[in-house]
C-alpha positions in Angstrom: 9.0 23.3 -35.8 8.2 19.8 -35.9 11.4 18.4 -34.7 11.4 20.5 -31.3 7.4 19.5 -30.7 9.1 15.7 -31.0 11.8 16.8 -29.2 9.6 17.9 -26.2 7.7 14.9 -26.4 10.1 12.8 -26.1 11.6 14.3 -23.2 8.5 14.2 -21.9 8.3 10.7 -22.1 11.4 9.4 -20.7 11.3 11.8 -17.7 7.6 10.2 -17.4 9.2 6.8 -18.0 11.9 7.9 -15.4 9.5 9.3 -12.6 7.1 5.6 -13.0 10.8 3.5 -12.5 11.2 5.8 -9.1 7.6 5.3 -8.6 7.8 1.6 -8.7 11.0 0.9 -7.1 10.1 3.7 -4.1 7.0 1.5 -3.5 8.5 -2.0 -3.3 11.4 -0.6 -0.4 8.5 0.6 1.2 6.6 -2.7 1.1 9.6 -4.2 2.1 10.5 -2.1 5.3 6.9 -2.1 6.4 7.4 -6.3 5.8 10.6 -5.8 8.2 9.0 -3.3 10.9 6.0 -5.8 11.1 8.9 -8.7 11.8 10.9 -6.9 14.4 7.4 -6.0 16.2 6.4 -9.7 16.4 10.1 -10.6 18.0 10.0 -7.9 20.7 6.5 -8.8 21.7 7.6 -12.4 21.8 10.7 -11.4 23.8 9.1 -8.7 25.9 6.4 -11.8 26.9 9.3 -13.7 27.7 10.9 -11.2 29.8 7.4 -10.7 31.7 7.3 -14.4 32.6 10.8 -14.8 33.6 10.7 -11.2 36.1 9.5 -12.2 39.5 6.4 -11.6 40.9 5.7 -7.8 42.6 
């Protein structure tokens, strides 16, 4: 009895352990893209202000 309640437990533990790795890594790609999504925002405003300087007069 007491080796399949330490059984279970461990299980229990290692797919906790498992789930917290996914956790983790899940959140620093996210951190990351965000950190990417920000950068390619700031170079098409800089290139879209370029464009609107360069385009003739209406």
């Amino acid at each position: 009895m007491l080796f399949w309640v330490l059984l279970f437990v461990g299980l229990g533990v290692v797919g906790l352990g498992t789930l917290a790795a996914l956790t983790v890594r899940l959140w620093r790609q996210v951190r990351q893209l965000g950190r990417e999504v920000s950068a390619a925002s700031a170079k098409l405003a800089a290139v879209s202000d370029e464009l609107q300087r360069a385009a003739p007069p209406r």
